[in-house]
N, C-alpha and C positions, 0 to 999 in steps of 0.2 A: 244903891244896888241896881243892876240891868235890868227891869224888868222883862218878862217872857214876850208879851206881846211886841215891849218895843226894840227887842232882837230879832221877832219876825217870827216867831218858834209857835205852835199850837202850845195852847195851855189851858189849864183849866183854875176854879177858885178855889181847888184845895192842894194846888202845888205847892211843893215844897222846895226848902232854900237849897237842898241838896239834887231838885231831883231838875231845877231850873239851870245848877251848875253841870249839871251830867250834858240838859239840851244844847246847851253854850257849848260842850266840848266839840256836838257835832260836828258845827261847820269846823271850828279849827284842826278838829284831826282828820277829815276827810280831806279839804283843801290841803292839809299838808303833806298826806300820801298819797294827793294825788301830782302835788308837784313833785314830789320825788322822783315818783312813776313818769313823769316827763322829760325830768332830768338825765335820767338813764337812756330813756326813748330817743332825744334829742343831744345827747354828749357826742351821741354818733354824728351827726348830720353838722354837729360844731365842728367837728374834726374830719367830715370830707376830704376836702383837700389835699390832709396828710395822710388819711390811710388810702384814699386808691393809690398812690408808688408805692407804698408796702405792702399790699395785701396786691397786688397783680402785676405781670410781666412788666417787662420795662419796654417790652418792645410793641406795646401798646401806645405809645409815648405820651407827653404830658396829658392833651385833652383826653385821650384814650382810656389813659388811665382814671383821671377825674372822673368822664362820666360812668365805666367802669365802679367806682366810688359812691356816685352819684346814685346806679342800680342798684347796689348794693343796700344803701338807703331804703331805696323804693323795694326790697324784699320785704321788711318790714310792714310796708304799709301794704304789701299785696295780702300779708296773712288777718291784718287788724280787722276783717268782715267778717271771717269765718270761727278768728277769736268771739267776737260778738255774738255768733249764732251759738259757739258751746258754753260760754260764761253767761250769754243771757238767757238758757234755756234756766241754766242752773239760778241765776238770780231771781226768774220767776215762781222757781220749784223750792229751789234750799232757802234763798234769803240773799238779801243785798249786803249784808255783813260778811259774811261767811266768803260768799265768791268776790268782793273784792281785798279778803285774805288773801287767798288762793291766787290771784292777778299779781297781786304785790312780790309773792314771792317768789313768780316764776319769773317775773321782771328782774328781782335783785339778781337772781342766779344766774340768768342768761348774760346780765351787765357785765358783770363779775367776770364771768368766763370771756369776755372779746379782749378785757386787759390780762389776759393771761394766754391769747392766742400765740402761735409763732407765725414770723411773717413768713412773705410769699419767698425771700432770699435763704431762709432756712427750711421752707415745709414744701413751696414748690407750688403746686395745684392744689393739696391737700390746705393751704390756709385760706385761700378764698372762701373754697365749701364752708369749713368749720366757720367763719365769719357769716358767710349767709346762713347756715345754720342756727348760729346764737341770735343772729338779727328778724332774722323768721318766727321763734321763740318769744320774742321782745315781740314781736307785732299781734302773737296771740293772745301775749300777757295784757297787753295797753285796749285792745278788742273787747275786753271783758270788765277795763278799768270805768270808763267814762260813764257811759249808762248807769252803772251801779252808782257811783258819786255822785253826779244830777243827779237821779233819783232818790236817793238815799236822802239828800240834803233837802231837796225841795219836799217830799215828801212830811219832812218836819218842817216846812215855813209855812205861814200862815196865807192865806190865800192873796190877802195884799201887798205881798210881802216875798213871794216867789223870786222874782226880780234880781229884789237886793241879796236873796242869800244864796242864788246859785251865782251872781257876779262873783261871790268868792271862790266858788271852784271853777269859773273860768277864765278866773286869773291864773291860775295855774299852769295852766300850758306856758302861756310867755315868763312866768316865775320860774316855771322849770327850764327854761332855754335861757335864761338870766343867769340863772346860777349855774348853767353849763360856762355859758360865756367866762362868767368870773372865776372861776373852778381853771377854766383852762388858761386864761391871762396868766393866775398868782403863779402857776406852774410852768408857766412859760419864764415869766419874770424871775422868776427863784435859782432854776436849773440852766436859764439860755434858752437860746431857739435850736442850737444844732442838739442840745441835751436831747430838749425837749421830740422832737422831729425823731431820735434816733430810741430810745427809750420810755422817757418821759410822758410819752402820750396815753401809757397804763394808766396811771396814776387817775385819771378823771374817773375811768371806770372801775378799778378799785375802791376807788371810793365811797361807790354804790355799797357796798355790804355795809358800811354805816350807818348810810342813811336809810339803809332798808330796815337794821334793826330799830330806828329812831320809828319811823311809821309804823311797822309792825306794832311795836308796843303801846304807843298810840292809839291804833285802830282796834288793838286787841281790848280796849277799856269802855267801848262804845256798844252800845244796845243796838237793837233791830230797826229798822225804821216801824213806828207805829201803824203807820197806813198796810204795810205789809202783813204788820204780826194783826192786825184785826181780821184783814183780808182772810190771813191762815186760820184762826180762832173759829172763824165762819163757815170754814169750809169751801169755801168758794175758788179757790187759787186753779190755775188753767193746769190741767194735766199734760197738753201737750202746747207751751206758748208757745215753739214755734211757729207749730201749725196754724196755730188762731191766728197769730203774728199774719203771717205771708200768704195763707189758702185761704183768708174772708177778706175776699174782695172790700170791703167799707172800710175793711184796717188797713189793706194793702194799698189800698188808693193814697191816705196820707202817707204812708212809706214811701210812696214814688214821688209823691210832691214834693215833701219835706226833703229828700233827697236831690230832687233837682232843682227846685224853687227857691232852698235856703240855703243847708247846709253846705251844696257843693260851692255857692256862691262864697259863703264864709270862709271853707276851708281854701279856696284858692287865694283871699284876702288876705287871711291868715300866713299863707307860707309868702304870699308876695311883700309883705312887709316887713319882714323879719326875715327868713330864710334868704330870698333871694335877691334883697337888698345887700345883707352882707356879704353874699358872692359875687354881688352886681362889683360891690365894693375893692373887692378884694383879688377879681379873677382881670375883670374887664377895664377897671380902673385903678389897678396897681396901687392901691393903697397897703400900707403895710399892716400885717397879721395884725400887732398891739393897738394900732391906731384904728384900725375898724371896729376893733370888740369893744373897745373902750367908748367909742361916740355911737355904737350899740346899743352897750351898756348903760350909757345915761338916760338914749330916748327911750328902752325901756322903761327905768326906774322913774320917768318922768310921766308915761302915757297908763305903767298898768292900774294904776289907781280908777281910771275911766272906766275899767272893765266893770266896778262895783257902780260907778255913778251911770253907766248906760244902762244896767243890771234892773237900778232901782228909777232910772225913769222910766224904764218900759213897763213897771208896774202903773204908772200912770198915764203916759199915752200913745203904750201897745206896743208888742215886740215885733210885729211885722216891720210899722213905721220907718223903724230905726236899721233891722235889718237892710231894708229897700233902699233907705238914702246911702247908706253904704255905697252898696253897689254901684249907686247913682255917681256916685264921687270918684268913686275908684277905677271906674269906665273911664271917666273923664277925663281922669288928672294923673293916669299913670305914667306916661308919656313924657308929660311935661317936666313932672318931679324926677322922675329920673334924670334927664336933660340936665335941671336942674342941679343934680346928684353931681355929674360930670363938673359941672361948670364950676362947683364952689369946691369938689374932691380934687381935680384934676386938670385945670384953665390950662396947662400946657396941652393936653393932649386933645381938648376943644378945640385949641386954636390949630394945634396940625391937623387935625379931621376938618375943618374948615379951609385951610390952605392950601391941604397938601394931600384931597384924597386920595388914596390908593384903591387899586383898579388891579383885574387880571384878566387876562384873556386867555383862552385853554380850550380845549373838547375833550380833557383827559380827565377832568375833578369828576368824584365820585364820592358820596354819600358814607363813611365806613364807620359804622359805631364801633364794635367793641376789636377791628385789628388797626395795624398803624397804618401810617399814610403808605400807597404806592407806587404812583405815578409824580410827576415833579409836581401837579397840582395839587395834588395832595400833601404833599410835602410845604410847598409854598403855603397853605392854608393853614397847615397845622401849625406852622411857624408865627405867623401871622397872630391866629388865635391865643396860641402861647402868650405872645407878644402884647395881649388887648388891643391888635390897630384893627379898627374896621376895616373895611374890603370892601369891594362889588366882583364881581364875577360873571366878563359878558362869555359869551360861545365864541368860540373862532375854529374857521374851517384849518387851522394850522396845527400842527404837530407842536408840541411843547408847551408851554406857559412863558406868557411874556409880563412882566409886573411893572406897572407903572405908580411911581409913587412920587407927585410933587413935577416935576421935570425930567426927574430919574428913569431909566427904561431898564430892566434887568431879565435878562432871558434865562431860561432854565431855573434850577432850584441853588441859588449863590449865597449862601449865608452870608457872608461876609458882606457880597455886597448890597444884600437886601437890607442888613445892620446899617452900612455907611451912609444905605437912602435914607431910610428911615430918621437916623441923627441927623443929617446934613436938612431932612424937611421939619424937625423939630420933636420929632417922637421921642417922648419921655421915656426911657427903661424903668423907670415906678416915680408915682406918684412924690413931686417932691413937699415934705413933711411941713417944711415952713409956707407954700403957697396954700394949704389945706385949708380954708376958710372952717373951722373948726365948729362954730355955732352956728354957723348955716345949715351946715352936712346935719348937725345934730335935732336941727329944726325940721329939716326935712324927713328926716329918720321919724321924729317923734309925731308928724303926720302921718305918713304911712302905718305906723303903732294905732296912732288914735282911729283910723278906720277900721283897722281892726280889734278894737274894744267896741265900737258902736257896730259890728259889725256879731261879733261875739259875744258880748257881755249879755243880752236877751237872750239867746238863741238854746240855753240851758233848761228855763222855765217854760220858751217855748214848744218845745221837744217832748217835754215831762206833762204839761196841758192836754197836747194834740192826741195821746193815747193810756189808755183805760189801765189801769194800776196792775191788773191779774198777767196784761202780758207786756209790761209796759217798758219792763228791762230789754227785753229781746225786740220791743219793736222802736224803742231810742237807739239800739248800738247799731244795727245793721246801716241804716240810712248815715249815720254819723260817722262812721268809720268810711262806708262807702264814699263821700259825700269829703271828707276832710282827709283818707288816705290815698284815695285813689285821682279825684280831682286836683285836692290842695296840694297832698305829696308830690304826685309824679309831675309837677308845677316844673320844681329845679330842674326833673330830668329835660323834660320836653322842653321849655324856654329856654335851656341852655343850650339842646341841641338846636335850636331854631336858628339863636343868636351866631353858634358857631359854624352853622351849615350855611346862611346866607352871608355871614359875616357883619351884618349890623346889631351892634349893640344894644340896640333897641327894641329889634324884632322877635325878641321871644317876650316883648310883653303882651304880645297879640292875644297867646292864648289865655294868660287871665282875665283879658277884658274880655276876652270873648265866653269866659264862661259867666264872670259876673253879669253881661248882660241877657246870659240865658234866664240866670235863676230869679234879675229882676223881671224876666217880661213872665215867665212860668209864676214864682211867687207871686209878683205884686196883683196877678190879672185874676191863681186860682187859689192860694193860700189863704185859710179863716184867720184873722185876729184870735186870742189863745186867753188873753190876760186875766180876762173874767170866767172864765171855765171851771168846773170841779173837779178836781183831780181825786177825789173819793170815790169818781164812779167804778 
């Protein structure tokens, strides 16, 4: 039998067989509601793509509509700080049990409700709102989620031991976007891609009410976290943890560190390995929908096991460490992996970007997030982008847009014949399936995955160390959600518009490196080491 110390659990010499199987349930029913809750969170951002054309005008056109799609998304993450402030006041005040009941269930409902929206071709204006709406909802729901599960979890590990047991609920985020991915494949595969596309794309978040009653019932069988319920027993518990949170200055200083130092670092790691590789994949590099998710899906299933092995090395030499080499790595080499990404996803579309750059010249192009293109330059770019060909874009004192691609010179906005240049210099219309060097792409996938376990996997126990138990829910969520919604999330939006506005492929990875090396020179220079700290206090 398992014993309690060496699952990592507090215990004592007069435990018992029944009350060691209760502490064991922890981590596994916490970790499992709390992927759910990611599941739900993230089924959205799998399916991008396909809800901005249904859920907004058409006359936003393809990228319009995507990033459209994209902010949509980032509703969500705009609401997860202020989820944080109401679900962690209450976590401090009611219990960590209790409110992330209450999270879970506002998460199922709002889920529930986006696969039962009507779109924008039946509702008009009125389905965007109701979609931000429910997506806003989900952002307060997930605000309230994470803080309670770190803490809840670590709270029951043993001091050496921190590490390993919150690695398991930060396996969860990429377990929840796992089984979005797989969720959305079988349903693709089942019904078609036009089913799917036209219908079909309910079905993921449907889903949700199942899986919501599966953790509900679960988490309905789990006790209080003990460090809490002593805390209560004492009297001691903060009457106003916000306050204590964010107005004393000595708690508030690690809220802005932890904030800049680590978590935004991680959360931008996080969305740039997973999130915006498979868009990198899928938008820029024409690979096709099943064939992304699938070499996704493996370097998931291959990397998240690291999250528990980073978890439990940083019980031994520190969660800063490993945090920091992240960063280190991912400044580094994100550039080149992607490149990478092209060359073994896409070698035809490498070799026309090498042969056959394409060029504009214009004074008309202009910047337009969420209406369609207006001027020819505009037009030509958005075509372009559609298309995944990179671009440059010099000024010219002339009237119109002139496009040069390969030998090609094409004036005005000429579909047709921007199509025949584009063929004629080698540009691929999508990624062809049998040049996909398949194990490469999947290699590459699964390092980007792997920095973000060494990236994440500490970063739970580190959080739950750095502040005092009485307000300790309310001062983990705010920086975390800050820190991973608002840096890591709005990642897709902003790098895609970078990529799309300059036209290089490349150039929206500027802004993840540039935050990862914020939070290593902030972290590595002002952040304490955590590992050996009492979390009692």
């Amino acid at each position: 039998m398992l014993l309690c110390n060496e699952a990592g659990w507090e215990c004592s010499d007069n435990m018992t067989t029944a009350s060691v199987q209760e502490q064991r349930k922890v981590i596994f029913g916490s970790s499992l509601g709390t992927a759910f809750e990611w599941y739900d969170f993230f089924v959205f951002g799998t399916l991008a793509a396909i809800l901005g054309p249904l859920f907004y005008s058409k006359e936003l056109g393809e990228t319009g509509a995507f990033l459209a799609g994209l902010a949509t998304y980032g509703a969500g993450l705009v609401l997860r700080p202020f989820g944080s402030l109401i679900f962690g006041r209450m976590g401090d005040v009611v219990g960590r049990k209790t409110t992330f009941m209450i999270t879970m269930t506002l998460m199922g409902i709002s889920t529930a409700g986006v696969g039962l929206l009507p779109t924008y071709e039946t509702a008009g204006i009125l389905a965007p709102i109701l979609l931000v709406i429910l997506r806003c909802l989900q952002g307060l729901a997930l605000g309230g989620e994470y803080g309670g599960a770190a803490t809840y979890v670590a709270e029951h590990a043993l001091p050496g031991r921190r590490g390993y047991a919150t690695g398991w609920i930060q396996i969860c985020a990429s377990l929840g976007f796992f089984l979005s991915l797989i969720v959305v494949l079988a349903c693709q595969a089942i019904m078609g891609e036009a089913a799917f596309k036209s219908w079909g794309w309910r079905i993921p978040f449907l889903i949700s009410v199942a899986l919501f009653g599966v953790s509900l019932y679960i988490r309905s069988r789990l006790n209080e976290s003990p460090v809490f319920a002593a805390l209560k027993a004492s009297g001691k518990l903060s009457a106003a943890p916000v306050r204590d949170s964010f107005a004393n200055w000595g708690n508030m200083k690690y809220v802005l560190l932890s904030l800049f130092g680590a978590v935004a670092g991680v959360g931008i790691v996080w969305y740039t390995g997973q999130f915006y590789a498979l868009i990198f994949l899928q938008k820029s590099l024409k690979v096709d929908f099943a064939t992304a998710y699938i070499m996704m899906s493996v370097a998931l299933a291959l990397a998240i096991p690291f999250y528990v092995v980073f978890g439990a090395l940083s019980d031994k030499i520190g969660r800063k460490r490993l945090m920091m080499l992240s960063f280190i790595l991912a400044s580094a080499s994100y550039i080149p992996l992607f490149q990478a990404l092209t060359h073994f996803a896409n070698p035809a579309l490498e070799q026309a970007m090498s042969h056959a750059p394409v060029s504009m010249q214009s004074n008309e192009c202009s910047v337009r997030l969420f209406s369609g293109p207006v001027s020819d330059c505009d037009k030509v770019k958005e075509f372009l982008n559609a298309a995944g060909v990179a671009h440059s874009l010099q000024t010219s004192s002339q009237a119109g847009v002139t496009t040069s691609i390969g030998g090609a010179t094409i004036n005005g906005f000429d579909t047709k014949a921007i199509k025949a240049a584009l063929e004629q210099a080698g540009y691929p219309a999508k990624a062809d399936a049998a040049a996909i060097n398949k194990p490469m792409v999947v290699l590459i996938l699964f390092v980007l995955v792997f920095y973000v376990c060494m990236a994440y996997g500490p970063i739970a126990a580190y959080l739950v160390e750095l502040f005092p138990t009485r307000i300790r829910y309310s001062s983990i969520s705010l920086p975390y959600h800050i820190g991973t919604g608002y840096f890591g999330g709005f990642m897709l939006y902003f790098a895609t518009l970078i990529a799309t506005t300059t036209g290089d492929i490349y150039s929206g990875l500027y802004y993840p490196i540039g935050i990862a090396l914020m939070s290593l020179l902030i972290g590595g220079w002002l952040l304490p080491e955590t590992k050996d700290w009492d979390i009692s206090r």
